[in-house]
N, CA, C and O atoms as a DFTB+ gen file, in Angstrom:
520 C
 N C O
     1  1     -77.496      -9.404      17.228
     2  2     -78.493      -8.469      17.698
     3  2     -78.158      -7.099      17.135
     4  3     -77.105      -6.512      16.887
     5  1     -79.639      -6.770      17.010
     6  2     -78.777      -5.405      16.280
     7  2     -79.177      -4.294      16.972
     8  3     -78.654      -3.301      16.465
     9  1     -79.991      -3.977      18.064
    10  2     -80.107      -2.957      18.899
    11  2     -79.521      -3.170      20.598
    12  3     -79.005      -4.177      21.083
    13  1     -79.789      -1.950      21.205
    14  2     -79.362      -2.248      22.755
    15  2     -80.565      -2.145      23.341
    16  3     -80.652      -1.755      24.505
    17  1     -81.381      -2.399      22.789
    18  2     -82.992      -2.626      23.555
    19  2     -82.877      -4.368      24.377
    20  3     -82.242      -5.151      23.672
    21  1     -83.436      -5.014      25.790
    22  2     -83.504      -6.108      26.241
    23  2     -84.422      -7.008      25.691
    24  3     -85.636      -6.807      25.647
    25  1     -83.891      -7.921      25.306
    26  2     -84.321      -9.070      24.715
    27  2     -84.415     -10.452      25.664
    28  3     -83.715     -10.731      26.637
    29  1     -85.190     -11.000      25.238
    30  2     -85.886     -11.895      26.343
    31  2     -86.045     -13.714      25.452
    32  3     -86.338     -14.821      25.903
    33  1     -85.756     -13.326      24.357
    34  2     -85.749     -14.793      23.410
    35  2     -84.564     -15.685      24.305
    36  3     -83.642     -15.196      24.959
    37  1     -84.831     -16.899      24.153
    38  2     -83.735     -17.899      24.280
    39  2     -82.001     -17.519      23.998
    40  3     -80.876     -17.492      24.496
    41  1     -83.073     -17.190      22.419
    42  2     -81.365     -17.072      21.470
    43  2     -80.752     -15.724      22.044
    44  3     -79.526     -15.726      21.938
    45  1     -81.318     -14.470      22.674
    46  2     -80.746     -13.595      22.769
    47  2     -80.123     -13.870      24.145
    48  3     -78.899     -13.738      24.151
    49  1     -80.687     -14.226      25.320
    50  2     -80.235     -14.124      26.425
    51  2     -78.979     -15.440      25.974
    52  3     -77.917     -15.243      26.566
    53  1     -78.972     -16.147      25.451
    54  2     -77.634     -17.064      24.990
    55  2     -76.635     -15.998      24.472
    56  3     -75.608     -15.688      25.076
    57  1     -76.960     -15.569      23.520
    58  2     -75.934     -14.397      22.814
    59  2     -75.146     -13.504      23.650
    60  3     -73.978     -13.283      23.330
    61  1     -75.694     -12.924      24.768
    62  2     -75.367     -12.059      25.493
    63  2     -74.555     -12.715      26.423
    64  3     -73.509     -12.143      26.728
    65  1     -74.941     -14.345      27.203
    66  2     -74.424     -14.703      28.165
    67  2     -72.952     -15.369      27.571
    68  3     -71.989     -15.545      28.318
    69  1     -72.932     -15.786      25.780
    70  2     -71.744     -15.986      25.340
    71  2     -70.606     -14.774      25.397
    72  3     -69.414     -15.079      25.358
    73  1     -70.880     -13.872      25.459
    74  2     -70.586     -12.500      25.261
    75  2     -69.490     -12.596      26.435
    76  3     -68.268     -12.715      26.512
    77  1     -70.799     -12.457      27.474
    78  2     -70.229     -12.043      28.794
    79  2     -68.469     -13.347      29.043
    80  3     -67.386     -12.916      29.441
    81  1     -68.700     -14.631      28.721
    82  2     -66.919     -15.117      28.558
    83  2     -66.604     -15.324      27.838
    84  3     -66.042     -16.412      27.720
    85  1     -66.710     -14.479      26.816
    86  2     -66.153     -14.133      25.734
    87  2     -65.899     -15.235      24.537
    88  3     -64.942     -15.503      23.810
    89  1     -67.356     -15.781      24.712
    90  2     -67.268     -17.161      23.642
    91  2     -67.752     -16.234      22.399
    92  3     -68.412     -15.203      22.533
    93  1     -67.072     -17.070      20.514
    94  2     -67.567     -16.672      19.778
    95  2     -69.051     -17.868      19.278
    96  3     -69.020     -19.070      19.542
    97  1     -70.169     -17.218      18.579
    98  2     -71.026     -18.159      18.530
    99  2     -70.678     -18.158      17.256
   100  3     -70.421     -17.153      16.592
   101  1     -70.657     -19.526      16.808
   102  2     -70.490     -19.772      15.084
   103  2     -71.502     -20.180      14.165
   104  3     -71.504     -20.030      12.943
   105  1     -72.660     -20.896      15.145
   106  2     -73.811     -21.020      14.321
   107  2     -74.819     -21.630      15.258
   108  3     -74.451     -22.062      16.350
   109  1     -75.838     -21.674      14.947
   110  2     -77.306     -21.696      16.282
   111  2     -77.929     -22.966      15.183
   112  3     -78.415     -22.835      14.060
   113  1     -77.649     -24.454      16.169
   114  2     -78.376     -25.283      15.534
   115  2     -79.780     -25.514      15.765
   116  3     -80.398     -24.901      16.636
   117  1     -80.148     -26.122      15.235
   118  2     -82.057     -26.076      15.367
   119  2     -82.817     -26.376      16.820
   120  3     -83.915     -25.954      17.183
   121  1     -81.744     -27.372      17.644
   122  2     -82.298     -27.658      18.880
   123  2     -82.177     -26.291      19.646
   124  3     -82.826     -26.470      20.677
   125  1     -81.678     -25.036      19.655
   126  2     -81.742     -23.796      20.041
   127  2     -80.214     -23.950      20.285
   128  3     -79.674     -23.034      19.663
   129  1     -79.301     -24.693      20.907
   130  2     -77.759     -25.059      21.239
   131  2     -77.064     -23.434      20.077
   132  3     -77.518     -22.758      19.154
   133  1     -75.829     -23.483      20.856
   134  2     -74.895     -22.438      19.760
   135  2     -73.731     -23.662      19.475
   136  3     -73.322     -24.551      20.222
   137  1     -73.430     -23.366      18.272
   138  2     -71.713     -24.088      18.006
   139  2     -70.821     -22.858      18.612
   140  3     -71.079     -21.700      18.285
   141  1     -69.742     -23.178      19.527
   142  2     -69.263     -21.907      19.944
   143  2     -67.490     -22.033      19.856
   144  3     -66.881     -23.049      20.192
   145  1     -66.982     -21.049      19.447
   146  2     -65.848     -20.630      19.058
   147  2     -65.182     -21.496      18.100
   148  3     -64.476     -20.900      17.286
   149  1     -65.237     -22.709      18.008
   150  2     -65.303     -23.701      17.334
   151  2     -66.352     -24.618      16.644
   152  3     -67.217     -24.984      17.440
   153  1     -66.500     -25.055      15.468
   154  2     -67.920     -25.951      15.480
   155  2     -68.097     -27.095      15.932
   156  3     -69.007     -27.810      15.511
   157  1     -67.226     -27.487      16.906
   158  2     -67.170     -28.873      17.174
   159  2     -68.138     -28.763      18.984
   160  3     -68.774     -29.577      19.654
   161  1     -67.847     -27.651      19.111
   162  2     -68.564     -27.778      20.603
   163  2     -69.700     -26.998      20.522
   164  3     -69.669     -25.883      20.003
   165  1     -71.086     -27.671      21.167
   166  2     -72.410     -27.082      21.476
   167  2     -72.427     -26.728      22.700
   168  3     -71.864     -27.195      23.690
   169  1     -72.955     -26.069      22.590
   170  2     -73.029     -24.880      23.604
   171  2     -74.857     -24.642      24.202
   172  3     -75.532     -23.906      23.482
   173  1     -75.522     -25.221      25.387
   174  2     -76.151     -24.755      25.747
   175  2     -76.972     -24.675      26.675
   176  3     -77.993     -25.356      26.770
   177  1     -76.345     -23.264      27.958
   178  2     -76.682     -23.937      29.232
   179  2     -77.745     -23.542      30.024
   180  3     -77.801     -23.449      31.250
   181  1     -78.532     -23.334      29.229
   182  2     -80.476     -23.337      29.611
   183  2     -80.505     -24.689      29.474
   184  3     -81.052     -25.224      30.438
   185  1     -79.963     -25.754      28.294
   186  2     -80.788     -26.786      28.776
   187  2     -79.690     -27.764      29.627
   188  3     -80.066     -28.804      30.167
   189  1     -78.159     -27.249      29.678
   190  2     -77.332     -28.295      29.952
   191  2     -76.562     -27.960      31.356
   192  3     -75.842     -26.962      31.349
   193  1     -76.666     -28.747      32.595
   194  2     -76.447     -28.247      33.965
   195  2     -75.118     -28.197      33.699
   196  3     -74.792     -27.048      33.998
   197  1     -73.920     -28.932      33.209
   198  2     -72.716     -28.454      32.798
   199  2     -72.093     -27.058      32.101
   200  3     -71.152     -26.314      32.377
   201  1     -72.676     -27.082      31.505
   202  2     -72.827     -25.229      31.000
   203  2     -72.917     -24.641      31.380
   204  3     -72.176     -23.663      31.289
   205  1     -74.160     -24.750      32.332
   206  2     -74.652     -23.726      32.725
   207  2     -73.698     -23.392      34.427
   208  3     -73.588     -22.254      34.883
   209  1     -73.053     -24.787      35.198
   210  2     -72.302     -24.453      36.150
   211  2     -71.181     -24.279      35.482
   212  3     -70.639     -23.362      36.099
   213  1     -70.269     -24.672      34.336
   214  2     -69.309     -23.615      33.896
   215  2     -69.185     -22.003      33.974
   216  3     -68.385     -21.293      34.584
   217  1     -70.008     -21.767      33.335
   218  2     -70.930     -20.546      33.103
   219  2     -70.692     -19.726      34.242
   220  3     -70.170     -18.612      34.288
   221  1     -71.183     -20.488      35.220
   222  2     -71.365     -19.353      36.539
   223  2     -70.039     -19.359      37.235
   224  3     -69.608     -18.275      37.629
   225  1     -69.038     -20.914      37.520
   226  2     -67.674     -20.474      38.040
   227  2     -67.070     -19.344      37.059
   228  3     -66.764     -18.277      37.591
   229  1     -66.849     -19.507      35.491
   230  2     -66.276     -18.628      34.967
   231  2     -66.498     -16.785      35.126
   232  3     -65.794     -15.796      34.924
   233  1     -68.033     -17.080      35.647
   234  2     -68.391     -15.683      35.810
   235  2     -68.203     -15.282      37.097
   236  3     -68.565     -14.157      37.439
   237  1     -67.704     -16.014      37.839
   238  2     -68.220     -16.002      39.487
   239  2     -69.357     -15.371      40.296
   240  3     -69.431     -14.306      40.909
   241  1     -70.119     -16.262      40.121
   242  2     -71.450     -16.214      40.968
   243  2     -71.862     -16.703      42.049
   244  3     -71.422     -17.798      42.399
   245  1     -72.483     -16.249      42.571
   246  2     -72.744     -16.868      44.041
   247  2     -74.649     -17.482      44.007
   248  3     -75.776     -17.012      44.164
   249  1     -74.136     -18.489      43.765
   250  2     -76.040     -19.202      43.559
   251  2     -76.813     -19.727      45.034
   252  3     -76.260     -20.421      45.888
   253  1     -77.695     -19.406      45.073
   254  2     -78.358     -19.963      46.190
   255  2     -80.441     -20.228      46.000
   256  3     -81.474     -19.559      45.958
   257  1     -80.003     -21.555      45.949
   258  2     -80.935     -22.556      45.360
   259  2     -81.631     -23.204      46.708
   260  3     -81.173     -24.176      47.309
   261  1     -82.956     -22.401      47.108
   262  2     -84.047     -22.752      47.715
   263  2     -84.963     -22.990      47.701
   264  3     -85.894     -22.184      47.693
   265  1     -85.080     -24.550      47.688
   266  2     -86.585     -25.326      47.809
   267  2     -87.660     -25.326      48.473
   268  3     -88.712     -25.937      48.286
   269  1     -87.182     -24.233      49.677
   270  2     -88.637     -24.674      50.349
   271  2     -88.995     -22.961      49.553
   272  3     -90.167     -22.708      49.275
   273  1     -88.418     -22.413      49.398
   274  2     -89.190     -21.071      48.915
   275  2     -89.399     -21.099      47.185
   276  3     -89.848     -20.190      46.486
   277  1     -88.988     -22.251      46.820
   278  2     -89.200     -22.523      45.027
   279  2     -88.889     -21.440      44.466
   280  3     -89.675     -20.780      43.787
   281  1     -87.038     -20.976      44.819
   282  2     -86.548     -20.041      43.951
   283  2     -85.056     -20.025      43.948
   284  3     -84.577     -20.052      45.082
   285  1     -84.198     -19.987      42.970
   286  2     -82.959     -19.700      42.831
   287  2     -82.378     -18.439      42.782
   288  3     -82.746     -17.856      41.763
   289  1     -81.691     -17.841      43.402
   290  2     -81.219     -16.178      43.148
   291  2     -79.679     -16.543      43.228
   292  3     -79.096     -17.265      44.036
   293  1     -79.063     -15.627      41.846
   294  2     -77.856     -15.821      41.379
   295  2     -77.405     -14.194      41.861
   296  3     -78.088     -13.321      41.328
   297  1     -76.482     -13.787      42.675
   298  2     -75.742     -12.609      42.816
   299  2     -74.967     -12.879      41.733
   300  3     -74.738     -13.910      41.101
   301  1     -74.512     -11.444      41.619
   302  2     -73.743     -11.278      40.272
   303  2     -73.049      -9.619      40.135
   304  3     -73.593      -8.885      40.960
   305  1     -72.347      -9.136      39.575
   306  2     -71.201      -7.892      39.708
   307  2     -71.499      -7.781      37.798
   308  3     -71.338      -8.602      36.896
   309  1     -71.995      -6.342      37.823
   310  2     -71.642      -5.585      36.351
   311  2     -70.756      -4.309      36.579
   312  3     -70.052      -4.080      37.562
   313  1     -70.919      -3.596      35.564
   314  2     -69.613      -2.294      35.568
   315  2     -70.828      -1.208      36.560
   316  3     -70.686      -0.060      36.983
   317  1     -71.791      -2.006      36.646
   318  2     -73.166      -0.933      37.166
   319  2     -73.174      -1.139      39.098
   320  3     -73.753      -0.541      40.005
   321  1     -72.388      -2.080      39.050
   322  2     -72.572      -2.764      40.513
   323  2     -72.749      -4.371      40.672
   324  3     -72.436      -5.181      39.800
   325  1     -73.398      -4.741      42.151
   326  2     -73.957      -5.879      42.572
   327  2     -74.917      -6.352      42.319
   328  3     -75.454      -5.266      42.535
   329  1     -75.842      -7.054      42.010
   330  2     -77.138      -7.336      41.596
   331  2     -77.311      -8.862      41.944
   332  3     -76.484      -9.773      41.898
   333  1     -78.673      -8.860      42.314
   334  2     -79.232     -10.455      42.569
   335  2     -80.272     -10.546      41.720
   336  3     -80.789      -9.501      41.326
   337  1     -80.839     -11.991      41.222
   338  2     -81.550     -12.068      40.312
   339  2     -82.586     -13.390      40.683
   340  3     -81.971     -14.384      41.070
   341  1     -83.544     -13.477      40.639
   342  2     -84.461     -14.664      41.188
   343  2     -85.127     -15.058      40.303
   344  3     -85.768     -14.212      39.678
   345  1     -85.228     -16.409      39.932
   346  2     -85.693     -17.142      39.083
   347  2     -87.068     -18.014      39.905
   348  3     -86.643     -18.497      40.955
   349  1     -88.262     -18.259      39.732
   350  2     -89.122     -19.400      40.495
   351  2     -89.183     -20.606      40.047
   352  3     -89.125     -20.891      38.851
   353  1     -89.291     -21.329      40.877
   354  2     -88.784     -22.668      40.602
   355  2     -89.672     -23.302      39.326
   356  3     -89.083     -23.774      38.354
   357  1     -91.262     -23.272      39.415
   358  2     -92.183     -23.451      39.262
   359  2     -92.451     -25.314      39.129
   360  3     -92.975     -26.001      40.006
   361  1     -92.041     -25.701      38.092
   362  2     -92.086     -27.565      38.154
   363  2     -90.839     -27.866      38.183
   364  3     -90.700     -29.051      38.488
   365  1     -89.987     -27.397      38.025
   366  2     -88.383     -27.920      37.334
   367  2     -87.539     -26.794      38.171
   368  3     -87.455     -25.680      37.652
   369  1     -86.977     -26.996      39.300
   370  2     -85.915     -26.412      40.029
   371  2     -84.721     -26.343      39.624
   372  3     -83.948     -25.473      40.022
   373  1     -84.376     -27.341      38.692
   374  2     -83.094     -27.570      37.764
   375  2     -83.109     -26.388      36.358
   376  3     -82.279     -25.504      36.144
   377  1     -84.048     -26.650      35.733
   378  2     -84.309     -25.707      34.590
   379  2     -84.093     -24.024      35.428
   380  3     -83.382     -23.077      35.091
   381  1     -84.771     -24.140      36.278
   382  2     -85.091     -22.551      37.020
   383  2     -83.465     -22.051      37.235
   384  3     -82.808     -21.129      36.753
   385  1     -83.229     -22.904      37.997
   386  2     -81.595     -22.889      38.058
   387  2     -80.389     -21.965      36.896
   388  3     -79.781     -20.894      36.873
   389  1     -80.600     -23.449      35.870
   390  2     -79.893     -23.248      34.753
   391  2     -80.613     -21.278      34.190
   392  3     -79.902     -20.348      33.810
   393  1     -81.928     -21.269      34.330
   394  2     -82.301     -20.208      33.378
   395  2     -81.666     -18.659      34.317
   396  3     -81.184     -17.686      33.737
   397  1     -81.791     -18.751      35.505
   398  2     -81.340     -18.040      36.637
   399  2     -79.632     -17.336      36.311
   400  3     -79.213     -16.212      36.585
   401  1     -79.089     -18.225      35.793
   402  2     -77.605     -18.145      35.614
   403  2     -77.466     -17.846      33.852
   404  3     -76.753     -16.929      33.442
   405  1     -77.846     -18.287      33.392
   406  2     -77.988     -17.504      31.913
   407  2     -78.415     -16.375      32.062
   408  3     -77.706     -15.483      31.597
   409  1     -79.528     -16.029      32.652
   410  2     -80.277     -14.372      32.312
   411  2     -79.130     -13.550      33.363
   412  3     -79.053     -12.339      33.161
   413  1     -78.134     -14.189      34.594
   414  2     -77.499     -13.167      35.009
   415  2     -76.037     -12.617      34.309
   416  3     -75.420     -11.551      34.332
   417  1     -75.796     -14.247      33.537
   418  2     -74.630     -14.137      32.650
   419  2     -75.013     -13.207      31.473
   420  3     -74.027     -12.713      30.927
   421  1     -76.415     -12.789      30.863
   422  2     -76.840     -12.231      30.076
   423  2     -76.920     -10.567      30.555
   424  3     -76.723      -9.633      29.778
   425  1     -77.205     -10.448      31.799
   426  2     -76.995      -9.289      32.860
   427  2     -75.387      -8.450      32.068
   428  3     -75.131      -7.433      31.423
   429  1     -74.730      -9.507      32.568
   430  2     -73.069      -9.337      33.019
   431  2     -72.679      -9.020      31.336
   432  3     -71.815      -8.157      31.182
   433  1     -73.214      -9.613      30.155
   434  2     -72.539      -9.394      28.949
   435  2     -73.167      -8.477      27.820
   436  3     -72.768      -8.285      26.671
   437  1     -74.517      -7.853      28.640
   438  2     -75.205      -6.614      28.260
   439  2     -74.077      -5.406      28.068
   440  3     -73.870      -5.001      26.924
   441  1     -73.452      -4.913      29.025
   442  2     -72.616      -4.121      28.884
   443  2     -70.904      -4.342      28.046
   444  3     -70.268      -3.383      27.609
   445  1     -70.500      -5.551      27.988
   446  2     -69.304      -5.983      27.823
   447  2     -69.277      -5.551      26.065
   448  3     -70.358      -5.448      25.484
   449  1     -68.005      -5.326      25.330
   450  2     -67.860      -5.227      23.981
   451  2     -67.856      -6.489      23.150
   452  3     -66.939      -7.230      23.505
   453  1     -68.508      -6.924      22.261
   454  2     -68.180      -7.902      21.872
   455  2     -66.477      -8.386      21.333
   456  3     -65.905      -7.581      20.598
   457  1     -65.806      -9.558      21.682
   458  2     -64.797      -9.470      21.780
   459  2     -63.598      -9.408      20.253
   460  3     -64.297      -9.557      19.251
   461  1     -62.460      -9.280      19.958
   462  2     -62.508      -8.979      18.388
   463  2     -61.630      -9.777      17.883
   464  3     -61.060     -10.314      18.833
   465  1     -61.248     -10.116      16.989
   466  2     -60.189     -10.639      16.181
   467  2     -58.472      -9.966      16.041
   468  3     -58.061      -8.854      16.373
   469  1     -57.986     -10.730      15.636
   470  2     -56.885     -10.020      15.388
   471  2     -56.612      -9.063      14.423
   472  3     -55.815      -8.125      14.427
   473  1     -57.604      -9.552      13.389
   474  2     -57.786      -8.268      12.391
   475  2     -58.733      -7.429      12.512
   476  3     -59.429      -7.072      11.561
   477  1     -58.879      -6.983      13.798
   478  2     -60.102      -6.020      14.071
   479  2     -61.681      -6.112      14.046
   480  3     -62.363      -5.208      14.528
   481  1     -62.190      -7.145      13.512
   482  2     -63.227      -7.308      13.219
   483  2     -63.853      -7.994      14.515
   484  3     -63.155      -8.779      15.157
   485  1     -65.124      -7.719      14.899
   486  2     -65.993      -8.463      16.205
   487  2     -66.224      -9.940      15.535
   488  3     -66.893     -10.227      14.542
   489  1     -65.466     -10.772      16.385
   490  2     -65.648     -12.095      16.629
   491  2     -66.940     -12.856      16.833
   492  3     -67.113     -14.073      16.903
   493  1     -67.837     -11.825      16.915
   494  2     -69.701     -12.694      17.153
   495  2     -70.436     -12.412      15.718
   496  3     -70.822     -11.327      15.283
   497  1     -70.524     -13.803      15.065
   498  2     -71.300     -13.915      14.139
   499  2     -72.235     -15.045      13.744
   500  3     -71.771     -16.116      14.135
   501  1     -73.092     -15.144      13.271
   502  2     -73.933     -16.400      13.384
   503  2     -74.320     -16.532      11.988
   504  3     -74.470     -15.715      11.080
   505  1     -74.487     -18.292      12.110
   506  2     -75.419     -18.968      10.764
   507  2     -76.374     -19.730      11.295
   508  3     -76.271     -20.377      12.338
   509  1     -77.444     -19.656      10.489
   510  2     -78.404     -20.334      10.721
   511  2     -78.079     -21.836      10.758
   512  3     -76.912     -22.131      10.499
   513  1     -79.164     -23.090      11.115
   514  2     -78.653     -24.131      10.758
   515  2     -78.852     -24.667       9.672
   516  3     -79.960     -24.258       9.323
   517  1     -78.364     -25.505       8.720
   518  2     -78.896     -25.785       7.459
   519  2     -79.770     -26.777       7.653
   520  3     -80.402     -27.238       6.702
């Protein structure tokens, strides 16, 4: 990404929420997935409930997923404060879920530096897929 303006694409709110635990993305395969820090692991937890509850213990979040009101709200802590975030369920309570916890992990890695190498250089770079 190359500005600090909010972005709302798939790929960006992924970028940001890799950010936030400090995964490097190595390349964005065509199914939207990231290869991350390594190319051997895909990475992607909008569509994958494993990810995406990694995701949130690593970040520590507090999720609370209600059906009769068809909405998920993820609390969440930036350098800005506390914040809650509500997702609607609409057909897919699972998807709502997963997307709920990405856009707060995306919250949380808005502010964070991208993380660096040993030789100084920022560790977040991407290839397309071939």
């Amino acid at each position: 990404m190359t500005t600090n303006k909010p972005k709302n694409t798939d790929q960006d709110l992924l970028e940001l929420a890799a950010k936030a635990v400090g995964y490097s993305i190595w390349q964005w395969e065509r199914d939207g997935s990231a290869l991350i820090s390594d190319p051997t692991i895909r990475w992607n937890p909008l569509e994958d409930d494993g990810d995406a509850l990694r995701l949130a213990v690593k970040l520590d979040m507090i999720i609370d997923i209600d059906t009769g009101e068809c909405a998920t709200s993820v609390d969440y802590t930036t350098l800005l404060g506390d914040f809650v975030l509500c997702e609607g369920h609409r057909f897919d309570p699972y998807a709502a879920t997963r997307r709920a916890i990405v856009r707060a992990a995306a919250e949380m890695g808005r502010d964070k530096p991208w993380p660096t190498q040993p030789n100084g250089q920022s560790s977040f770079f991407w290839r397309a897929a071939q």
